[in-house]
LODO-757510 format. One record per residue (C-alpha): residue in one letter; chain; x, y, z. Coordinates in nm, 3 decimals, always signed. Layout:
// residues N
+---+---+---------+---------+---------+
: r : c :       x :       y :       z :
+---+---+---------+---------+---------+
: A : A :       X :       Y :       Z :
...
+---+---+---------+---------+---------+
// end
This chain:
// residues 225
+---+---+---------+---------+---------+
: r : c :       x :       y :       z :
+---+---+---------+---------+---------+
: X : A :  +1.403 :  +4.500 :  +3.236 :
: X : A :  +1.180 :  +4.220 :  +3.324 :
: X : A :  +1.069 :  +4.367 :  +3.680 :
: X : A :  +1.105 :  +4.028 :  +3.808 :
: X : A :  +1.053 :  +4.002 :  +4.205 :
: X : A :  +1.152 :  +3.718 :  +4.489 :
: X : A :  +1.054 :  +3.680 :  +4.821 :
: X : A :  +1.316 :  +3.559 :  +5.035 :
: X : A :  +1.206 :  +3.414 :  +5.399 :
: X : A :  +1.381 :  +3.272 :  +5.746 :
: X : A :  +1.324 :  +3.221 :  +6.050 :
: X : A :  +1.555 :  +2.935 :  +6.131 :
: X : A :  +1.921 :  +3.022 :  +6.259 :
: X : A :  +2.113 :  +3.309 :  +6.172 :
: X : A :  +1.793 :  +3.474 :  +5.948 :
: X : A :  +2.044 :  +3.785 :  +5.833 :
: X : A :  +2.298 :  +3.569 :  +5.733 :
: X : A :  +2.057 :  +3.348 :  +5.568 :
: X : A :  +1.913 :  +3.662 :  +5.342 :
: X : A :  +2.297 :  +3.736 :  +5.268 :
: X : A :  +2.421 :  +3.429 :  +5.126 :
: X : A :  +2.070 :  +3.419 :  +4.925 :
: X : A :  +2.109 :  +3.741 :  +4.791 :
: X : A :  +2.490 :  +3.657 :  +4.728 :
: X : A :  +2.370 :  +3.333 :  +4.563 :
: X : A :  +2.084 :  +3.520 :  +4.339 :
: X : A :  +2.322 :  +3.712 :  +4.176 :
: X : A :  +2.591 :  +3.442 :  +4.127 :
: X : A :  +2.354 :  +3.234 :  +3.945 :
: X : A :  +1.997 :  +3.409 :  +3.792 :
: X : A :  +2.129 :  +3.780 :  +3.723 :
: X : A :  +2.210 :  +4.134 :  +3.900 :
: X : A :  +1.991 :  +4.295 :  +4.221 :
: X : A :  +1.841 :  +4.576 :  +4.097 :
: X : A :  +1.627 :  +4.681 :  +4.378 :
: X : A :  +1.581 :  +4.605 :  +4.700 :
: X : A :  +1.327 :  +4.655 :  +5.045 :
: X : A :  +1.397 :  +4.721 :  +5.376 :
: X : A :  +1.444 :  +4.338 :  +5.564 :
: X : A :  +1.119 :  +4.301 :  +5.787 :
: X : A :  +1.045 :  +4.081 :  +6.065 :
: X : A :  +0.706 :  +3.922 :  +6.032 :
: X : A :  +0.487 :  +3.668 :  +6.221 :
: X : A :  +0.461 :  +3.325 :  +6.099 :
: X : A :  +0.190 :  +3.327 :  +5.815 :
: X : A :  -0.070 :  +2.979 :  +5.785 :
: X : A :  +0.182 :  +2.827 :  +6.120 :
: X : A :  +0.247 :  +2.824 :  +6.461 :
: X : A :  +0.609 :  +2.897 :  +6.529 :
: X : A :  +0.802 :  +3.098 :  +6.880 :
: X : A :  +1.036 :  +3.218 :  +6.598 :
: X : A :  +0.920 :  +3.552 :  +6.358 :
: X : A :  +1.050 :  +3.543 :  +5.995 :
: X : A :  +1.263 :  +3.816 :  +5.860 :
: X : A :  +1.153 :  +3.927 :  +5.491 :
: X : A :  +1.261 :  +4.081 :  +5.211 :
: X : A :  +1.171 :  +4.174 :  +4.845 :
: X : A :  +1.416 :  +4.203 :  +4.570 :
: X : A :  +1.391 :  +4.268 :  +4.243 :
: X : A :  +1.634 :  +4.129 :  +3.975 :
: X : A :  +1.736 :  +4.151 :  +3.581 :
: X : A :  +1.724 :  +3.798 :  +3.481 :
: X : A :  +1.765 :  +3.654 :  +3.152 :
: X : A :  +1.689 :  +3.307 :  +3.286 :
: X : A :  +1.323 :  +3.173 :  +3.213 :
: X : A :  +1.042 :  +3.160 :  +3.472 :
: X : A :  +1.168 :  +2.759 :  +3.485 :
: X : A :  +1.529 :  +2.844 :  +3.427 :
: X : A :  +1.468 :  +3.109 :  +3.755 :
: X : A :  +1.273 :  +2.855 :  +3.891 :
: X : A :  +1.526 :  +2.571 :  +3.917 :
: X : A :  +1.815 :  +2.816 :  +4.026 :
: X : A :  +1.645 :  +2.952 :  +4.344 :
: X : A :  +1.518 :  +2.599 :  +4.473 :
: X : A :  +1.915 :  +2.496 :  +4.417 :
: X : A :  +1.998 :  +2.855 :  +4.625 :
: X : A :  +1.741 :  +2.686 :  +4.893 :
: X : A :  +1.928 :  +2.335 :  +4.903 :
: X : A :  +2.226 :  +2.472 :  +4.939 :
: X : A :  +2.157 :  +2.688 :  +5.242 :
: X : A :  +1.980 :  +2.360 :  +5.344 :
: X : A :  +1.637 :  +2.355 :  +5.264 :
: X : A :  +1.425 :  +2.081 :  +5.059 :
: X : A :  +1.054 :  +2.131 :  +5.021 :
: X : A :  +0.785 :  +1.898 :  +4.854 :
: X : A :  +0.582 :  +2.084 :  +4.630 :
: X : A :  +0.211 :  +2.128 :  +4.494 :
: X : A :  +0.059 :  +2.171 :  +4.138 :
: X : A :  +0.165 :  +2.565 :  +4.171 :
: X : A :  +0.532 :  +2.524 :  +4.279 :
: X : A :  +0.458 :  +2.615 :  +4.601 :
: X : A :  +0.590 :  +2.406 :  +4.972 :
: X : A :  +0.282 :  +2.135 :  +5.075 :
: X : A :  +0.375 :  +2.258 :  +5.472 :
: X : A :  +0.421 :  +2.572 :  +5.619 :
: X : A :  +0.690 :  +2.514 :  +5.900 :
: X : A :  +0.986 :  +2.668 :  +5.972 :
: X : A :  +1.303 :  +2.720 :  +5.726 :
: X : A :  +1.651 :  +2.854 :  +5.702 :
: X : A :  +1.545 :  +3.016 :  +5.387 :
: X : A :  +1.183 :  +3.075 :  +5.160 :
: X : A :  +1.265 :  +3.199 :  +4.741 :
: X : A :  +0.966 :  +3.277 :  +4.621 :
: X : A :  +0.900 :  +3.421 :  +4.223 :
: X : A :  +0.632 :  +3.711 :  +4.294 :
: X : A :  +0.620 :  +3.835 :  +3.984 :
: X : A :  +0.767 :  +3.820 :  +3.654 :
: X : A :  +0.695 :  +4.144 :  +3.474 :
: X : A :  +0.372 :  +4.123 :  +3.318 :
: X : A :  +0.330 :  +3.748 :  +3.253 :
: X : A :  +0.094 :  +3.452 :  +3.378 :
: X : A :  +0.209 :  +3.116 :  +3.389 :
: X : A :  -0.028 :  +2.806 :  +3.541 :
: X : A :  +0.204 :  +2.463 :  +3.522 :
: X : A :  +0.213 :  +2.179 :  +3.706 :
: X : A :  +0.531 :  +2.299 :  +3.879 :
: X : A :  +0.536 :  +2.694 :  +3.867 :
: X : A :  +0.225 :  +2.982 :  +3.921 :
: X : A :  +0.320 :  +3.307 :  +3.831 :
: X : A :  +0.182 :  +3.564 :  +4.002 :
: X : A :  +0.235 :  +3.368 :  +4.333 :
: X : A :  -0.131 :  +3.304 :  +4.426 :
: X : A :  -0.156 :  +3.411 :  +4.753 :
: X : A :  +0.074 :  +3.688 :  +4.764 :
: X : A :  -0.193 :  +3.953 :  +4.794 :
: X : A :  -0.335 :  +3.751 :  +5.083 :
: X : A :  -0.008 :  +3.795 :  +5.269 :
: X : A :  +0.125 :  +4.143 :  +5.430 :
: X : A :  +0.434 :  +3.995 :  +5.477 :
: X : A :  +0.500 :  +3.976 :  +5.128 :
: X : A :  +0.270 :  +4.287 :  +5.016 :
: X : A :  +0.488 :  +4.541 :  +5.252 :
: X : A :  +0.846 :  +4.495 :  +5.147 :
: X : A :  +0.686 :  +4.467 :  +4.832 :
: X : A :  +0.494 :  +4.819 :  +4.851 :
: X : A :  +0.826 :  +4.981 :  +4.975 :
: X : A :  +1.030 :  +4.932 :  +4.652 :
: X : A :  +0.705 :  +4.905 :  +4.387 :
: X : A :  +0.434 :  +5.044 :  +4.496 :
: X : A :  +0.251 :  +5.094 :  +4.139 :
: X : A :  +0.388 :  +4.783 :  +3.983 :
: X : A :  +0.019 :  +4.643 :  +3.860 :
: X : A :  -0.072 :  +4.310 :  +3.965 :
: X : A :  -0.081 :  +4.108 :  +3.580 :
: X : A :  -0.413 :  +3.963 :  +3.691 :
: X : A :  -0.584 :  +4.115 :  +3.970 :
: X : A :  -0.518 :  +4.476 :  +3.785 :
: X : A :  -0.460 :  +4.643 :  +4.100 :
: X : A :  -0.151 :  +4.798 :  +4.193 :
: X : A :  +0.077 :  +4.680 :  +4.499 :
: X : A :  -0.049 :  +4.960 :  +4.746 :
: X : A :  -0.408 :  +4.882 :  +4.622 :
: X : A :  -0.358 :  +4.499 :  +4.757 :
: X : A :  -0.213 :  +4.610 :  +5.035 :
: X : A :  -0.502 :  +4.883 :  +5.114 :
: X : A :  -0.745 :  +4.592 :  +5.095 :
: X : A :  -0.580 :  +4.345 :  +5.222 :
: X : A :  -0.719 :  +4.169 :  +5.528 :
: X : A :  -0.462 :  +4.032 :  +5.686 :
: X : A :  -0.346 :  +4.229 :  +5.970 :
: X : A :  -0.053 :  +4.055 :  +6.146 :
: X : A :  +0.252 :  +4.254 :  +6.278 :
: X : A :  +0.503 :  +4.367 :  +5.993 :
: X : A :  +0.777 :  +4.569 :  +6.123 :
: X : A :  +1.156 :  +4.669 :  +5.976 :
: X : A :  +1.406 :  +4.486 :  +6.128 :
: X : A :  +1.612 :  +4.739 :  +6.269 :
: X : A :  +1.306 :  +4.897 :  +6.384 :
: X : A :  +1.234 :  +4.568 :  +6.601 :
: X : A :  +1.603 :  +4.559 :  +6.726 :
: X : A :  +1.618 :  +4.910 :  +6.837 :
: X : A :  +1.300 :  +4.844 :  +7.045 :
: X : A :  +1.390 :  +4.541 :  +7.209 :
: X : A :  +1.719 :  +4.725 :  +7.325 :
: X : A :  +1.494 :  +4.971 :  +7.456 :
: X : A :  +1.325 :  +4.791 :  +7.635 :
: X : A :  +1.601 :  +4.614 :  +7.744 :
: X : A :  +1.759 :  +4.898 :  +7.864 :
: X : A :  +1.453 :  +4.977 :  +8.039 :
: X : A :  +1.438 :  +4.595 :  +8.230 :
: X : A :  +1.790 :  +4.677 :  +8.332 :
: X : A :  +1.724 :  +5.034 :  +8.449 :
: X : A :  +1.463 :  +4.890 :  +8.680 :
: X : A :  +1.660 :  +4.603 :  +8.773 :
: X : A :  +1.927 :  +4.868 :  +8.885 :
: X : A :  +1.694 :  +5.102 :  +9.060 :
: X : A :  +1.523 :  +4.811 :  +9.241 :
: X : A :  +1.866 :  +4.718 :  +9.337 :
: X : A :  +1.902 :  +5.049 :  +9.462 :
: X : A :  +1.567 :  +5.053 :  +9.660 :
: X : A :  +1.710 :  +4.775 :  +9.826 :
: X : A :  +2.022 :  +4.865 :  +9.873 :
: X : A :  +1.899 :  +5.189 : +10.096 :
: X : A :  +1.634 :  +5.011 : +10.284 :
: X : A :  +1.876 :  +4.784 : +10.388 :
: X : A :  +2.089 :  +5.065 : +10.489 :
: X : A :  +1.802 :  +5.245 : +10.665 :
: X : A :  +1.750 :  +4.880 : +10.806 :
: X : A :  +2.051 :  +4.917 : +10.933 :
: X : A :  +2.050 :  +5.260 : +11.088 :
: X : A :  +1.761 :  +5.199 : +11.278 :
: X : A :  +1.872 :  +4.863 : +11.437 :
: X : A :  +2.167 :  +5.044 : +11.543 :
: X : A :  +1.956 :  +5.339 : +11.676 :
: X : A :  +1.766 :  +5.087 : +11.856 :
: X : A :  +2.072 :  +4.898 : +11.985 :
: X : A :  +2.191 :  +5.267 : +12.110 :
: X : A :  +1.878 :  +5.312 : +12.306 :
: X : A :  +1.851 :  +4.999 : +12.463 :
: X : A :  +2.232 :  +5.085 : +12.573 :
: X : A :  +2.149 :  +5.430 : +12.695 :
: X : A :  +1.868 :  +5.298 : +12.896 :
: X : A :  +2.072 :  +5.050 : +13.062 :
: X : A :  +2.308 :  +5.242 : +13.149 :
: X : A :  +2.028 :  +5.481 : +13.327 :
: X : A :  +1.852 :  +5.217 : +13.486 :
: X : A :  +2.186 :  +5.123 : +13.649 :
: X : A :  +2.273 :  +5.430 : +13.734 :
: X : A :  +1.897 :  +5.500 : +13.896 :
: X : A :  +1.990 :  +5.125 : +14.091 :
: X : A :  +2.353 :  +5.235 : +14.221 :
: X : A :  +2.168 :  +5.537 : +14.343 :
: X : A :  +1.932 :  +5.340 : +14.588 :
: X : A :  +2.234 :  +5.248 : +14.789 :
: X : A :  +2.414 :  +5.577 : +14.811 :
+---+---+---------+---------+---------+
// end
């Protein structure tokens, strides 16, 4: 086995079902999953952008070549409607936002610098939302070049933006949704009884004024007795 690895990215749309069809599409067309990370949601890297990516590292057994892999992912990208200029490395121009990202990490042990394909990826160790999904599912793979292992770069590395599981992220915005709505109710509550207590006094005051009328009559009716 190759240890071949790929980077898939989105943050446009339905991100999950974006990873999916990817995955679905990866092995359809370059060769079988093998392993795969946890899916992470990230904060745009190099951008600006309201919308976090979700991540995820797979690693496949490919008998394509690094072109052959190459071509079939950037076809996986146009069909899930992406199309990205390129620069001497293979990599986009722009960072913006996408509906999906394929990126070739690593494939096994080899270096290749063309006009249309870098491999290793050149900034992946740069990049913790790439280095963390990574670390998860090879943590001693050696970098081919750098001759440092995955959980070396990501010791060292000094980027330092937010890199959480996905489900992990979920579960704590229902929390704290839950949370929002507890207080909603229990403001609604608050409410509710001092309106009530409101309420009880203006009556209690409307009661008094009554009883005291009726005794200031009374005291009046007795003057003419």
């Amino acid at each position: 086995m190759k240890e071949v690895f790929i980077l898939l990215g989105s943050n446009l749309g339905e991100r999950g079902d974006f990873l999916l069809k990817a995955k679905k599409l990866i092995s359809l067309n370059t060769g079988s999953i093998v392993n795969e990370s946890a899916v992470y949601e990230t904060q745009p890297w190099g951008f600006d952008d309201p919308i976090a990516f979700l991540n995820q590292v797979v690693e496949i057994d490919t008998d394509l070549s690094p072109s052959g892999l190459l071509e079939q992912l950037l076809a996986i990208e146009a069909q899930l409607g992406r199309i990205r200029p390129f620069d001497s490395c293979g990599c986009s121009v722009t960072y913006a936002g996408r509906t999906i990202d394929l990126d070739i990490l690593f494939y096994g042990q080899r270096l290749l610098f063309t006009d249309n394909l870098m491999i290793p990826h050149p900034r992946l160790h740069e990049r913790r939302f790439t280095l963390v999904p990574l670390n998860e599912i090879a943590p001693g793979f050696t970098h081919p070049l750098l001759k440092k292992t995955i959980s070396s770069l990501l010791y060292e590395c000094a980027d330092k933006s937010e890199v959480e599981t996905w489900e992990q992220m979920k579960e704590c915005r229902n929390a704290n949704n839950a949370n929002n709505a507890n207080n909603a109710n229990n403001a609604n509550n608050a409410s509710n009884a001092s309106n009530a207590n409101n309420a009880d006094n203006a009556d209690n005051a409307d009661k008094a004024e009554n009883a005291g009328s009726v005794e200031n009559e009374g005291i009046k009716n007795t003057r003419f007795v």
